[in-house]
C-alpha positions as CSV (number, residue, x, y, z in Angstrom):
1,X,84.9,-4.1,-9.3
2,X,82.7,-3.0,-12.5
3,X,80.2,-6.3,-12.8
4,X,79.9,-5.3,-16.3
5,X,82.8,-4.3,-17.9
6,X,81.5,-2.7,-21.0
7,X,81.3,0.7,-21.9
8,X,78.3,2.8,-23.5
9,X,75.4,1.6,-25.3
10,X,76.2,-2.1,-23.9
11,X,76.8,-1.5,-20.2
12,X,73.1,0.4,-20.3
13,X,71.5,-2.3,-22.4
14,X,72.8,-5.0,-19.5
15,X,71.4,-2.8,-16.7
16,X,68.5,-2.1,-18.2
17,X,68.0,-5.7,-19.3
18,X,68.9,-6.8,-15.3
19,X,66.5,-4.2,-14.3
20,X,63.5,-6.2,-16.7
21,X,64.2,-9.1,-15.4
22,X,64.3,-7.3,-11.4
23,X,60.4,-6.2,-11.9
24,X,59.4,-9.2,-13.3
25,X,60.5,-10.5,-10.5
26,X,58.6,-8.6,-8.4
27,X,55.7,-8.2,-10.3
28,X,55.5,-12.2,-9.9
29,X,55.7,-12.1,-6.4
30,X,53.0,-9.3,-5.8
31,X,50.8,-11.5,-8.1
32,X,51.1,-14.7,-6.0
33,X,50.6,-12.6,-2.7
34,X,47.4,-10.9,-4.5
35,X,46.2,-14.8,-5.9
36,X,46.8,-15.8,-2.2
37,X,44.8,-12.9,-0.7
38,X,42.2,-13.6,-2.7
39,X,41.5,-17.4,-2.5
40,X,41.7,-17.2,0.9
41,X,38.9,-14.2,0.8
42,X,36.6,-16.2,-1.0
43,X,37.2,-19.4,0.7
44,X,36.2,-17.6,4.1
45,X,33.5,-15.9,2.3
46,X,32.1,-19.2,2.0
47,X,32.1,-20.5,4.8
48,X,29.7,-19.2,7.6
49,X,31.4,-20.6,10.5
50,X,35.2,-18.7,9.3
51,X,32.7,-15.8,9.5
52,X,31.6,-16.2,12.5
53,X,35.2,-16.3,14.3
54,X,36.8,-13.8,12.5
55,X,33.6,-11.4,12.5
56,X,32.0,-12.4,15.3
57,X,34.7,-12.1,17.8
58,X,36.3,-8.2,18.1
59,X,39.5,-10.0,19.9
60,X,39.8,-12.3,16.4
61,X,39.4,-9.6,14.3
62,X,41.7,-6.6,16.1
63,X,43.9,-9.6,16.4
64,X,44.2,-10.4,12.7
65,X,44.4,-6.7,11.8
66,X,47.4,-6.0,14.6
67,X,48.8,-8.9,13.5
68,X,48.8,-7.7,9.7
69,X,50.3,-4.5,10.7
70,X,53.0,-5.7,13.3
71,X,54.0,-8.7,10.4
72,X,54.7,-5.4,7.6
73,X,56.5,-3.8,10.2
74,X,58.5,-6.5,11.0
75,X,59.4,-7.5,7.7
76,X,60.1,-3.9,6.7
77,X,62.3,-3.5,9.7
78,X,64.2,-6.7,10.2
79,X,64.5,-7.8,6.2
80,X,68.1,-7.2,6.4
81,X,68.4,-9.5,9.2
82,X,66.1,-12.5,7.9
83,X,67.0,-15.3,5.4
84,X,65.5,-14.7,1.9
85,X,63.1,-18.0,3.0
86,X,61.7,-16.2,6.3
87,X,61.3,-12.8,4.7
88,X,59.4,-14.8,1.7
89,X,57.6,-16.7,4.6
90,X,56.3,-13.6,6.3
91,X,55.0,-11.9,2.8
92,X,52.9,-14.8,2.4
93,X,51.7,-15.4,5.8
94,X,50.7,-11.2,5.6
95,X,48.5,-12.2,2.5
96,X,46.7,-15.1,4.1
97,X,45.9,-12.8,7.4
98,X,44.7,-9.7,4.7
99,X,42.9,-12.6,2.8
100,X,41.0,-13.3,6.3
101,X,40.0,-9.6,7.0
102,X,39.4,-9.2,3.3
103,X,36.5,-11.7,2.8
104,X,34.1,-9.3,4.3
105,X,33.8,-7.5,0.9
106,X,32.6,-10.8,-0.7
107,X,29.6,-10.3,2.1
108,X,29.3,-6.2,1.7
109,X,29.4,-6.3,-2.2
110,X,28.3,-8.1,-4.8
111,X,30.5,-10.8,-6.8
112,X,30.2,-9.0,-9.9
113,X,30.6,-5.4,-8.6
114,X,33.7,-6.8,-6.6
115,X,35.3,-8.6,-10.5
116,X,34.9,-5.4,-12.1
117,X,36.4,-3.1,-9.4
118,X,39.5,-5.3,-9.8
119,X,39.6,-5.0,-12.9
120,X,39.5,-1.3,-13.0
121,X,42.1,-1.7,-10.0
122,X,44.2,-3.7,-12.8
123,X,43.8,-1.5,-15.6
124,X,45.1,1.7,-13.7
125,X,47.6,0.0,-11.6
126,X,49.1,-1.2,-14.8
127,X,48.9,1.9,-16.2
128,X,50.9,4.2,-13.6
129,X,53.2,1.3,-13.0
130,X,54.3,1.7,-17.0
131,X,54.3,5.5,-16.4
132,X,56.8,5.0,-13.2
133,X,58.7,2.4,-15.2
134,X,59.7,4.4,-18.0
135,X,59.3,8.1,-17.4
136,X,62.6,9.8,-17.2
137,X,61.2,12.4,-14.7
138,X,62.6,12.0,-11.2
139,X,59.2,11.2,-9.2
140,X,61.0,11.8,-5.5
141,X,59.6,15.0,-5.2
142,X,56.4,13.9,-6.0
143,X,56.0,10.4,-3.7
144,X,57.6,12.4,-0.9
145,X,54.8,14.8,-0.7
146,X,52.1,11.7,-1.6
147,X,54.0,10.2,1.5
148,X,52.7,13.2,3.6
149,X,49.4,13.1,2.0
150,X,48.7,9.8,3.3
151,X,49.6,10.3,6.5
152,X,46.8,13.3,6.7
153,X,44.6,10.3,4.7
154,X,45.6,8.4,7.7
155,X,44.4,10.2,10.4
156,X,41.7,11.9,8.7
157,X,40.1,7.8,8.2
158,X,40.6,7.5,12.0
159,X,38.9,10.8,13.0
160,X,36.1,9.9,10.8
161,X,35.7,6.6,12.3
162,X,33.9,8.3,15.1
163,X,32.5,11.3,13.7
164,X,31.1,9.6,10.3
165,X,30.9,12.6,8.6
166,X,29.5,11.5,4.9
167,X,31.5,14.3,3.2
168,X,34.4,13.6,4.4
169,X,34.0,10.3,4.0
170,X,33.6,11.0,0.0
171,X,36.9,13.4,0.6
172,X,38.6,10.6,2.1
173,X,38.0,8.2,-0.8
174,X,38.8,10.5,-4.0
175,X,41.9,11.4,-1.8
176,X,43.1,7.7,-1.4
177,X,42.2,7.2,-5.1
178,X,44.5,10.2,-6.0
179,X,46.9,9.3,-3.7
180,X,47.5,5.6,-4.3
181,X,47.4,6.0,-8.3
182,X,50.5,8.7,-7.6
183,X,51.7,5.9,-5.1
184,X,51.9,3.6,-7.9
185,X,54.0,5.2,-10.1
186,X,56.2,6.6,-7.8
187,X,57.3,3.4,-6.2
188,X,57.7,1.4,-9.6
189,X,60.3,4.2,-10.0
190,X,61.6,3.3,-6.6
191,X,61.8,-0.3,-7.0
192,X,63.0,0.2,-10.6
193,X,66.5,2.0,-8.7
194,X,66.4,0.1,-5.5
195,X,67.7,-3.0,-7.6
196,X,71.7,-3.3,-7.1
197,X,73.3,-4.1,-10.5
198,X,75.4,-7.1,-10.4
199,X,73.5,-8.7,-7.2
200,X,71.1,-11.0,-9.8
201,X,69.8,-14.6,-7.8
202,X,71.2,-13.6,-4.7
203,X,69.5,-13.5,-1.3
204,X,69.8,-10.1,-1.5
205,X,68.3,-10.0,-4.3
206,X,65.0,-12.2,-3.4
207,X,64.4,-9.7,0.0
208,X,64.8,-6.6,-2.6
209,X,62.3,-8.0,-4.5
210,X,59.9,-9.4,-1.8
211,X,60.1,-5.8,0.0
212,X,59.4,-4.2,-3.6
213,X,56.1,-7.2,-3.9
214,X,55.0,-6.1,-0.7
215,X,55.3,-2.6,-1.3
216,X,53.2,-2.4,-5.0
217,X,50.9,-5.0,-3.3
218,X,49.5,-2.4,-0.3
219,X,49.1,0.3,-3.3
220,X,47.2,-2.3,-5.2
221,X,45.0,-3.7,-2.6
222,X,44.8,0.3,-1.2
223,X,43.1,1.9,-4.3
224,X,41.0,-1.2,-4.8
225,X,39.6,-1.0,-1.7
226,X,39.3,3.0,-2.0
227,X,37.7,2.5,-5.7
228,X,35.3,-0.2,-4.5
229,X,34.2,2.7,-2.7
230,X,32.3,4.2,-5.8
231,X,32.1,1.1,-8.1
232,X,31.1,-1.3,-5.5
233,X,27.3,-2.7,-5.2
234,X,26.1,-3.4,-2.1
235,X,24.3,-6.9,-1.3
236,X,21.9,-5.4,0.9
């Protein structure tokens, strides 16, 4: 059954319109798991005794950070599955736990270095995100070879956890810059499609657009943390 039975000009102004309405959506829900990320960041960055039992405990911390990653994977594997209320749950719990491991920048940088990287962060996010939005070039090609890039960014960051080779360190962060902004566009444009016409308010319709939060949030909190990197101050 055609959910919108016009033709021409008014069918594509009712997609396009549903579409809107999709990535606001989303947009909303990355902003509440970024809001939540960060208050929780700065709360712990206040307080020297969260500090000491996240950082001063290597079982806490690898706990949080396997937690974080086994909660994505979950929620990217099982959304189908869930309710729209668990699969909203588990978004936000994942933003508390980053929050957690987050707060160590507040300690590393300075306050004001830390604002304007974000802002920065902001600035080009929005930017690539109007690009991905509204270009009419097909960026598949594109993200799938970004895809691939990060995986070599990957296990090039793991290699050079032991070796701590400064040049590839520098390597490492213009390359997760590069990558991420690509990342950024490229999944708007994902996200943009992924939305099923017709499906508006439905639970399948809240887990399409907590997935689509979830994924523009890792590309937003990935190139701030590479671009802090260069803009950020140390406290030392």
């Amino acid at each position: 059954m055609n959910e919108f039975p016009f033709v021409g000009d008014q069918r594509q102004a009712l997609i396009e319109a549903e579409q809107a309405r999709f990535i606001t959506k989303v947009y909303g829900w990355m902003a509440i798991g970024l809001a939540l990320t960060g208050t929780v960041a700065y709360f712990v960055a206040s307080s020297t005794t969260l500090l000491q039992i996240i950082f001063g405990n290597k079982l806490v911390f690898w706990g949080l950070i396997i937690g974080e990653l086994l909660m994505v994977g979950y929620l990217a594997a099982a959304v189908t599955r869930m309710s729209a209320a668990t699969a909203t749950l588990v978004y936000l719990l994942y933003a508390v736990l980053n929050g957690l491991t987050l707060s160590a920048i507040f300690i590393r940088y300075t306050g004001a270095s830390v604002m304007g990287t974000f802002l920065i962060t902001g600035g080009t996010f929005a930017a690539m995100s109007i690009y991905g939005y509204f270009t009419k070039q097909d960026l598949t090609r594109a993200g799938n070879l970004l895809f691939m890039a990060l995986i070599g960014l990957i296990i090039a960051s793991v290699v050079n956890i032991f070796f701590r080779n400064p040049i590839m360190y520098w390597i490492i962060t213009y390359a997760g810059i590069l990558i991420f902004v690509g990342l950024t566009a490229y999944d708007t444009q994902k996200i943009k499609q992924m939305n099923i016409i017709g499906n508006e308010g439905t639970e399948e319709d809240h887990k399409e657009a907590i997935m689509g939060a979830l994924t523009l949030y890792l590309d937003f909190i990935n190139l701030f943390l590479y671009l802090l990197r260069l803009f950020g101050r140390s406290n030392d």
